[in-house]
C-alpha positions as CSV (number, residue, x, y, z in Angstrom):
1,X,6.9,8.9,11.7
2,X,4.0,9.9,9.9
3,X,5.4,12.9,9.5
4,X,8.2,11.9,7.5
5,X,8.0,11.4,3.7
6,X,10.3,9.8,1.8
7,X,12.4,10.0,-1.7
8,X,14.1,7.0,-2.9
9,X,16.2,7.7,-6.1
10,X,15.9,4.8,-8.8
11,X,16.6,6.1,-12.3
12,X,19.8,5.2,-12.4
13,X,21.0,2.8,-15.1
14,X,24.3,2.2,-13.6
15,X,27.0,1.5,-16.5
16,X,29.4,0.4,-14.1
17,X,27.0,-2.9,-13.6
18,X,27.3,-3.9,-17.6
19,X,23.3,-4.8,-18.0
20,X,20.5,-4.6,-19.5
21,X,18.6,-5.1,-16.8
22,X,17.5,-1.7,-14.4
23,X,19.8,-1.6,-11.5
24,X,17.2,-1.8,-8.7
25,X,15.8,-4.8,-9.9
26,X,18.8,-6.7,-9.6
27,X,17.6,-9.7,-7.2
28,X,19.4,-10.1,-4.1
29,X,18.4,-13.8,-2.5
30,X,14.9,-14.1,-4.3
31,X,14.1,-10.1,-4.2
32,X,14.9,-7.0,-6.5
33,X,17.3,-5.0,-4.9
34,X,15.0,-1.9,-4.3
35,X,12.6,-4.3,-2.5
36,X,14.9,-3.8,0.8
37,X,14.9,-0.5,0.3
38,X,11.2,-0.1,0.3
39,X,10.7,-2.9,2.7
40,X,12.6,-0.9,5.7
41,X,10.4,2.3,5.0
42,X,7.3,0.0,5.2
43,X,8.3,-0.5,9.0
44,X,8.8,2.8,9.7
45,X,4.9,3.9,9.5
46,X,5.9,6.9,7.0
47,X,3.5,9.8,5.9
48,X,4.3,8.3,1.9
49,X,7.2,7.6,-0.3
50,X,8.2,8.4,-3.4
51,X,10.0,6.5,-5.9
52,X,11.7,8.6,-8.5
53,X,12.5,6.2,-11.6
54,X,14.0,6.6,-14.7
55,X,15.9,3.8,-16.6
56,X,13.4,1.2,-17.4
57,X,10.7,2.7,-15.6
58,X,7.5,1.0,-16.4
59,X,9.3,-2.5,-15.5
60,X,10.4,-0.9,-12.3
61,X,7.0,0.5,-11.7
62,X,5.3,-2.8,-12.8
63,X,7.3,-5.1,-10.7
64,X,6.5,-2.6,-7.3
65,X,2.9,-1.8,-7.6
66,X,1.5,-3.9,-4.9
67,X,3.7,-1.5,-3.1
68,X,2.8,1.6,-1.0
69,X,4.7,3.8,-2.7
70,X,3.8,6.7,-6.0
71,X,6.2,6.4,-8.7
72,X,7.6,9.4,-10.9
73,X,9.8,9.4,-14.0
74,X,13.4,11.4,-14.1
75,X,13.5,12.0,-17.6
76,X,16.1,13.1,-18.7
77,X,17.9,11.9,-16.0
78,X,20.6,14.9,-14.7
79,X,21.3,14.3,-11.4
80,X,20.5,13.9,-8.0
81,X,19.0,17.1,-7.0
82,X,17.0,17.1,-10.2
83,X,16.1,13.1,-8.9
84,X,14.4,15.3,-5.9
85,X,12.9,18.0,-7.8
86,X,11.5,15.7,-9.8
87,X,9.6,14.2,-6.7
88,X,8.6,17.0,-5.0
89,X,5.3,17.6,-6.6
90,X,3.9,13.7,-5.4
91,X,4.8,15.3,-2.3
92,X,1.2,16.6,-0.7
93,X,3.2,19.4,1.9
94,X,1.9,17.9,5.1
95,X,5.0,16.1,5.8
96,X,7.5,18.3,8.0
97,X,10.5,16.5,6.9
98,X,11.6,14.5,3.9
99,X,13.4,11.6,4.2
100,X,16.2,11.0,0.9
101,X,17.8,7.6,0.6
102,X,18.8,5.6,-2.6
103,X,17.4,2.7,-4.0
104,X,20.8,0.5,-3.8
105,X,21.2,0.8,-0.4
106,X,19.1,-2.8,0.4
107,X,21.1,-3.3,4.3
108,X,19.8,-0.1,5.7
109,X,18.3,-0.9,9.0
110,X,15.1,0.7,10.2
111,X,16.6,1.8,13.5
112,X,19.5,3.7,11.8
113,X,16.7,5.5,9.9
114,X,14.3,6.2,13.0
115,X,17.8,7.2,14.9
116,X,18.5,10.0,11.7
117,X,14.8,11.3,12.7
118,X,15.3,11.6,16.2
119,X,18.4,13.6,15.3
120,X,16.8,15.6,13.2
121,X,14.0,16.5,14.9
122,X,15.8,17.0,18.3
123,X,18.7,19.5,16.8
124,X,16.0,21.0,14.4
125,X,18.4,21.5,11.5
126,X,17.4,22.4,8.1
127,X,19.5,19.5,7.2
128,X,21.1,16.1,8.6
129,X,23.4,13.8,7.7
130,X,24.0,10.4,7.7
131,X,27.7,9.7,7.8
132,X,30.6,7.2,8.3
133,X,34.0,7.1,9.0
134,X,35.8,5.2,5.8
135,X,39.3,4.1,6.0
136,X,39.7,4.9,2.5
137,X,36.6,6.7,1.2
138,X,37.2,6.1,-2.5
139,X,34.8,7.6,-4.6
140,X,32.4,8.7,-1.9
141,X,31.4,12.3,-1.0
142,X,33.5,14.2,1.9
143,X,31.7,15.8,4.3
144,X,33.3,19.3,5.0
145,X,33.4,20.8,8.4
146,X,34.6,23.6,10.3
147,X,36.7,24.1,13.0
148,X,33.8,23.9,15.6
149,X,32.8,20.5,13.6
150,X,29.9,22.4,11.9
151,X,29.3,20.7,8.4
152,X,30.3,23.1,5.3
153,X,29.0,21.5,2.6
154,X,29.7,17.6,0.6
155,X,32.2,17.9,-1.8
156,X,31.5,14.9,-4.4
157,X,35.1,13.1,-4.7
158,X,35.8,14.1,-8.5
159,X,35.2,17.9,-7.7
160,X,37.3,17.5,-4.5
161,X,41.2,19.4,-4.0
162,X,43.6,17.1,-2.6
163,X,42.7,18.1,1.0
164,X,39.3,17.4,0.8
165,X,40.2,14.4,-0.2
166,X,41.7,13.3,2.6
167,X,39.0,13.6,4.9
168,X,37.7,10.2,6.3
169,X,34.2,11.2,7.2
170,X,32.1,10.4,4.0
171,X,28.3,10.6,3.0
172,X,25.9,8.1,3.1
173,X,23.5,9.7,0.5
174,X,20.8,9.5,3.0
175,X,19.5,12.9,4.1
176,X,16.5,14.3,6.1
177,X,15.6,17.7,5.2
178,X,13.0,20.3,6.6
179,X,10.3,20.4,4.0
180,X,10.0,24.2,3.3
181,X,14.1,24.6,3.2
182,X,14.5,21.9,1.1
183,X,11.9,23.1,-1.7
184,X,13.2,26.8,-1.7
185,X,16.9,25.2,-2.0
186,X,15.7,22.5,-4.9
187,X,14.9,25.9,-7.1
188,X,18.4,27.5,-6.7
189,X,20.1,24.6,-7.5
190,X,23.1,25.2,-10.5
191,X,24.7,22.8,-12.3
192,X,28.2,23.9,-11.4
193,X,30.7,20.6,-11.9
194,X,32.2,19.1,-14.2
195,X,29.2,16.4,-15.1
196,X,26.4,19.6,-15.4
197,X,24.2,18.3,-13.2
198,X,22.4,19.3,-10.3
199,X,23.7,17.6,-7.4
200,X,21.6,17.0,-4.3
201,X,24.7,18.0,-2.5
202,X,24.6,21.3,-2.9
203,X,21.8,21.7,-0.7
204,X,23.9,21.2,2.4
205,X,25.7,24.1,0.9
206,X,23.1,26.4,0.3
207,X,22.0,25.6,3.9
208,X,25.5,26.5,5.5
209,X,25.2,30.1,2.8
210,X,22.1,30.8,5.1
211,X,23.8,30.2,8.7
212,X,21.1,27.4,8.5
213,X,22.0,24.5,10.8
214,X,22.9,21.2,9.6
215,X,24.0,18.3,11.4
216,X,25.3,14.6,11.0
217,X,24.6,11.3,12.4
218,X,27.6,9.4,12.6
219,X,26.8,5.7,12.4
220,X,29.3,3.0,12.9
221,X,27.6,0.5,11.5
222,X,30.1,0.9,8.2
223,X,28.1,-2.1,6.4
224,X,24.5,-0.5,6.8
225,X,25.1,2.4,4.0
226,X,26.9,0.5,1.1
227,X,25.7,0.7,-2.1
228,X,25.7,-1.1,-5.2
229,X,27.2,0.1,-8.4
230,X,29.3,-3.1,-9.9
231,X,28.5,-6.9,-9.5
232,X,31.2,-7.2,-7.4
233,X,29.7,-5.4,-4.8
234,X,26.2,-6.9,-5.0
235,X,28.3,-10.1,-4.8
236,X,29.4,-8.8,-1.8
237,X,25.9,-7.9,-0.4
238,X,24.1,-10.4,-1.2
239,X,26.7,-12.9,0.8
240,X,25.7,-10.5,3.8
241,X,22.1,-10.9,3.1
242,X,22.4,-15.0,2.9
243,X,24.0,-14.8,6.3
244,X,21.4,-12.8,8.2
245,X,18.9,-15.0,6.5
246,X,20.3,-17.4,7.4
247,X,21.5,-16.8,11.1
248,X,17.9,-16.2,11.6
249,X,16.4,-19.7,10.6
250,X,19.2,-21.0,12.9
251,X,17.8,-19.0,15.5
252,X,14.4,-20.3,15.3
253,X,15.8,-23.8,15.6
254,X,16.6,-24.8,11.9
255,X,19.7,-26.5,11.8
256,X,22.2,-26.0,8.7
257,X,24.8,-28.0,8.1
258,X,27.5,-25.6,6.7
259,X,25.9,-21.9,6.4
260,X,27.9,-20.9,4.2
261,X,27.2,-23.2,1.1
262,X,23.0,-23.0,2.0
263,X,21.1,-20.6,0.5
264,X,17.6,-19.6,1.3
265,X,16.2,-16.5,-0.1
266,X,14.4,-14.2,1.6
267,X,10.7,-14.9,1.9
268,X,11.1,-18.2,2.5
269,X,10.0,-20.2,5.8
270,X,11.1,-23.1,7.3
271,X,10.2,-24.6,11.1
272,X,12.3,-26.3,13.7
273,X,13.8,-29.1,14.0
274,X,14.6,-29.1,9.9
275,X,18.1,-30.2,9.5
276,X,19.2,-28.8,5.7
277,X,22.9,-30.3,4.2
278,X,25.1,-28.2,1.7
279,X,24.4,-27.1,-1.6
280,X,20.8,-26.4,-1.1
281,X,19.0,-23.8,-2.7
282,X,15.3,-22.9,-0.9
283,X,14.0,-20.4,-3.4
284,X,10.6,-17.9,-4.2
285,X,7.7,-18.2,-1.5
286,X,8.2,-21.9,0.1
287,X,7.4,-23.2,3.0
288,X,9.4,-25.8,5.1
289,X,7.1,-27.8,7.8
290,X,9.0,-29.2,11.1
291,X,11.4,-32.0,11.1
292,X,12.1,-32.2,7.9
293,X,15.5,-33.6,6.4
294,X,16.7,-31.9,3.4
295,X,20.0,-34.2,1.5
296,X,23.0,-32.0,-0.1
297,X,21.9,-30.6,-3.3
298,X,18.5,-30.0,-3.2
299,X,16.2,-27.3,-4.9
300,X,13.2,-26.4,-3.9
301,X,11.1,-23.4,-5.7
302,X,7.8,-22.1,-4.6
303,X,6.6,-25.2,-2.6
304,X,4.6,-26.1,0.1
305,X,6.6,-28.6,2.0
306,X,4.9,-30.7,5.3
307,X,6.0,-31.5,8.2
308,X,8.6,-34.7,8.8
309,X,9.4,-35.2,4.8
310,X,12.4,-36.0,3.9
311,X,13.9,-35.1,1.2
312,X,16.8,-37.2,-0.6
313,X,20.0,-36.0,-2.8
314,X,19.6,-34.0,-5.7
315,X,15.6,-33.7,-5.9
316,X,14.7,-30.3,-7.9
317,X,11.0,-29.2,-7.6
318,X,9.1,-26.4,-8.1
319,X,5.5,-25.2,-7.4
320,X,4.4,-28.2,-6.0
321,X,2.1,-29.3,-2.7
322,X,4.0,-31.7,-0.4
323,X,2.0,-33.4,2.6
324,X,3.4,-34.8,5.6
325,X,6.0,-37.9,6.0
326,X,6.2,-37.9,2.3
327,X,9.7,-39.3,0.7
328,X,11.1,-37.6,-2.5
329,X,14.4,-38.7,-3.9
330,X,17.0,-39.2,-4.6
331,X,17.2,-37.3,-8.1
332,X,13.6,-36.8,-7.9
333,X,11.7,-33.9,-10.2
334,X,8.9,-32.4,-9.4
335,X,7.5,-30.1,-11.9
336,X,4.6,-27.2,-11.0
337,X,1.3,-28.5,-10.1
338,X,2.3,-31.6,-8.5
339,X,0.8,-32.6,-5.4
340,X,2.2,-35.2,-3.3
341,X,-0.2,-36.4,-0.6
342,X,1.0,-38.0,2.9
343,X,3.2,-41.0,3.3
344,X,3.6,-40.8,-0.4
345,X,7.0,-42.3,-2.1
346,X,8.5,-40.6,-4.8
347,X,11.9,-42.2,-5.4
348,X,14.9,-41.8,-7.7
349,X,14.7,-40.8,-11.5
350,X,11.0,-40.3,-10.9
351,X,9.2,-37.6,-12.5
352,X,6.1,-35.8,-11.5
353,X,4.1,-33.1,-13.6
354,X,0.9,-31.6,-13.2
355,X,-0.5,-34.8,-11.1
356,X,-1.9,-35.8,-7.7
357,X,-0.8,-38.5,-6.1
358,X,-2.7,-39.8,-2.8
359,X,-1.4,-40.6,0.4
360,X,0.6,-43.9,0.3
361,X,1.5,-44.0,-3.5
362,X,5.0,-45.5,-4.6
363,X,6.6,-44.7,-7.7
364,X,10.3,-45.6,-6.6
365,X,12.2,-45.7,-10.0
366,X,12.6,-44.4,-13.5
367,X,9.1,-43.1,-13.8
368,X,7.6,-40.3,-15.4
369,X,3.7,-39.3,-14.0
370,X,2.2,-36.3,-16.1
371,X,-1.1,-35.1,-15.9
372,X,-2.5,-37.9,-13.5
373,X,-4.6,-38.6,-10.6
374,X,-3.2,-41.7,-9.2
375,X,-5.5,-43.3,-6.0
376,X,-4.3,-44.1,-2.6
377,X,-1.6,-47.1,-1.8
378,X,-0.7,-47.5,-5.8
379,X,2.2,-49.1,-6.5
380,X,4.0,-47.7,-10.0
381,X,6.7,-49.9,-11.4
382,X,10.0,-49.2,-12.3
383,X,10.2,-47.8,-15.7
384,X,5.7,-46.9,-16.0
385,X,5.5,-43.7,-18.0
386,X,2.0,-41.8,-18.6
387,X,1.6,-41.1,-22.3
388,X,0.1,-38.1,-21.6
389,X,0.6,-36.1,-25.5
390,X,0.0,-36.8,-28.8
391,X,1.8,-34.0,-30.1
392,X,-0.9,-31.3,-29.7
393,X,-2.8,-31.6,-26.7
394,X,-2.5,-32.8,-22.8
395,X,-4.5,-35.8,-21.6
396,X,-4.9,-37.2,-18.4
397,X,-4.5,-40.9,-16.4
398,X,-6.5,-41.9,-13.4
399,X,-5.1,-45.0,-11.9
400,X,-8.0,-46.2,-9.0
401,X,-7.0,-47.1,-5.5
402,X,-5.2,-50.0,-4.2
403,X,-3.8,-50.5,-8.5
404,X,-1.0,-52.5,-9.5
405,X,1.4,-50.9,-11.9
406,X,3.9,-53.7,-13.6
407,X,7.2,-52.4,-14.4
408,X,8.3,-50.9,-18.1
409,X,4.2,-49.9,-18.6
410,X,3.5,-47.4,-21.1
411,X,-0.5,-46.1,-20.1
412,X,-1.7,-43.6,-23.1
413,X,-3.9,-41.1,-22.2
414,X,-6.5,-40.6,-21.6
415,X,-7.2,-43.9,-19.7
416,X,-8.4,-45.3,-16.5
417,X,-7.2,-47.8,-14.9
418,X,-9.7,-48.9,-12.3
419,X,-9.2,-49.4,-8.5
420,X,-7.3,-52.4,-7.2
421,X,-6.2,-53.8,-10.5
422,X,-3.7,-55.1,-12.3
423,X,-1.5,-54.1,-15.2
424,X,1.4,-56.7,-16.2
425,X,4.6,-56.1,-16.6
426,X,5.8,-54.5,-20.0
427,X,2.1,-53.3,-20.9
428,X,1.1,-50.6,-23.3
429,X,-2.1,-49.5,-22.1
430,X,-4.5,-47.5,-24.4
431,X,-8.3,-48.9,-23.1
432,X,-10.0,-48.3,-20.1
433,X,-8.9,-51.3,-17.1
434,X,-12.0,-52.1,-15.1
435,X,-11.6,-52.2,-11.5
436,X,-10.4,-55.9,-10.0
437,X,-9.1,-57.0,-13.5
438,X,-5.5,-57.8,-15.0
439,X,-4.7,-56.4,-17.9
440,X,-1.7,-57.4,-20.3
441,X,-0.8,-56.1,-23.7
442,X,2.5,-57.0,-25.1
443,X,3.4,-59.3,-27.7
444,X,3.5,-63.0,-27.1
445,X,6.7,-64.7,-26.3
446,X,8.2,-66.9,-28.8
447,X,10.4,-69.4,-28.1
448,X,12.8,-70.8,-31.3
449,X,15.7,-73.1,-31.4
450,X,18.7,-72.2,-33.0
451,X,20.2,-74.4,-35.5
452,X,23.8,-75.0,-34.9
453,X,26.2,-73.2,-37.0
């Protein structure tokens, strides 16, 4: 389809969706909503496309540019046929036919699009349509026939009599056009309703004022087309996009407990044999390894998880490097730059930030590890925090191999505690421990007898 160019429209501000925020940037399982859009022309192999923005365009534009796709700027915004005219000079004239689909259509399919081509190439219409048959079409454009079921013209539903109204067949807003037609028909364009603003509809029009041929692909795949103009409807979309995602890990032999209360977002990967419970949220760019066992209510953002870890109730973690047959949880936190090397323990109420912890470390309760290196087979106590600030600045803790945390230890960075030794119980550590030593500070205990009353 090199042939092919494409216009996506995405100035629209949408009132109807109440924010601040652009429209197509809405995110939809871990992606903005245009992404879909542009990720289905991607597969198609097109000639180039064109992204016509408008309402926060340089975030828009920002947030896409690793994309292959020019940008322009609708400004002011009055319409979609002045959407397309706005495009048209990004467009280089090589391309026979010109592809027009809307940004806030994220469940198009590629083969519905490369199905429209066919069509249109095949009939060789000026114009074709990509329509549906709607129970009750609502606000959607009728499409207009005659008697010999040769489209008219769209008639957009707030310009429609009562008996256009009542036709079922409505427009998908995605078009393909011949190039040439469509340019000439772009410059005629009037702003005849009751909004003044040149609608891309009224191409179809001035194609059927020519005798030119237009035809329509009738899809019945009624979901594919919807768009999104209120958060109730990208409510309702991005439920159908957590169940394809989903369907598809099951397919490739991840087991979920109950699909409908796990959500996984869209670039994230998992591998067989993981069995997930409710209430988990797999977010950003993680990775899953094999066998893994994720408890309910875990959330996982932007990780790299191993192969056979399990992963207990209630853990949160985020950008963090997990190794094989580790154990997190339950109510574990891992905070960014942690990196949890094999066999590792990290139990409940224990907090990791910043820190590396080597294969066959345990820190099974009440802890909090910031900013440390801690050596292979150490065992932290219950209650061990690193004091790794002093108000200002970050320091960090190195705990040597083979170490022996004592419970309810305070170590204050930066200090080393040296391989295979020992720190007693209730310590606050704030000098160096050599390697192979004990080392207890706290205050002596005092014993006293209490006179009776």
């Amino acid at each position: 389809m090199n042939d092919v160019a494409a216009v996506v429209l995405a100035a629209g501000k949408s009132t109807r969706m109440k924010s601040e925020l652009a429209k197509v940037l809405h995110p939809i399982m871990g992606k903005p909503m245009l992404a879909y859009s542009l990720e289905t022309l991607r597969q198609l192999g097109l000639g180039g496309i064109v992204v016509v923005v408008g309402h926060q365009a340089e975030a828009v534009k920002a947030r896409f540019s690793n994309y292959p796709a020019d940008f322009v700027i609708q400004e002011p915004q009055l319409g979609t046929g002045h959407a397309v005219q706005t495009a048209m000079p990004a467009l280089d004239g090589r391309q026979e036919t010109i592809l027009v689909l809307c940004g806030d259509v994220p469940l198009i399919q590629a083969d519905t699009l490369r199905q429209l081509f066919q069509r249109h190439r095949e009939s060789g219409a000026a114009v074709t349509i990509l329509t549906v048959d709607l129970p009750e079409p609502g606000g959607y454009g009728r499409i207009v026939k005659d008697d010999q079921g040769r489209v008219l013209k769209i008639v957009e539903a707030r310009d429609a009599n009562p008996t256009e109204l009542s036709i079922r067949e409505i427009n998908t807003g995605i078009y393909c056009f011949q190039y040439p037609f469509l340019a000439e028909a772009l410059e005629a364009l009037q702003p005849n309703n009751d909004q003044h603003e040149l609608y891309l509809t009224d191409v179809i029009a001035e194609a059927a004022a020519r005798k030119l041929q237009i035809v329509s692909l009738k899809t019945t795949d009624v979901r594919s087309f919807q768009g999104i103009n209120t958060r109730a409807e990208l409510a309702e979309v991005t439920g159908r996009v957590r169940r394809q995602i989903n369907e598809r890990h099951m397919l490739a032999g991840v087991t979920l407990i109950d699909p409908a209360a796990t959500y996984i977002e869209a670039d994230v990967q998992i591998g067989p044999d993981t069995v997930i419970f409710p209430n988990c949220y797999l977010m950003g760019r993680s990775t899953i390894g094999s066998g893994c066992l994720l408890e309910p209510n875990v959330k996982i953002q932007d990780c790299t998880v191993g192969n056979r870890v399990t992963i207990k109730m209630g853990t949160v973690m985020a950008e963090s490097l997990i190794a094989d047959a580790v154990q997190l949880g339950p109510y574990a936190h891992l905070r960014p730059g942690s990196d949890i090397r094999a066999r590792a323990k990290v139990g409940n109420f224990v907090e990791v930030k910043k820190s590396l912890l080597h294969p066959g470390v345990k820190a099974g309760h009440l802890t909090y590890l910031g900013d440390a290196v801690v050596g292979a087979n150490v065992n932290v106590g219950a209650g061990t925090i690193t004091c790794n600030y002093d108000g200002k600045k970050k320091y960090q803790t190195v705990i040597g191999g083979g170490a022996f945390i004592g419970s309810n230890t305070a170590l204050v960075a930066p200090v080393t505690v040296g391989a295979g030794a020992y720190v007693g119980a209730g310590s606050t550590i704030t000098e160096d421990v050599p390697p192979d030593t004990l080392a207890i500070a706290r205050g002596r205990q005092v014993i006293k007898e209490i006179k009776p009353k």
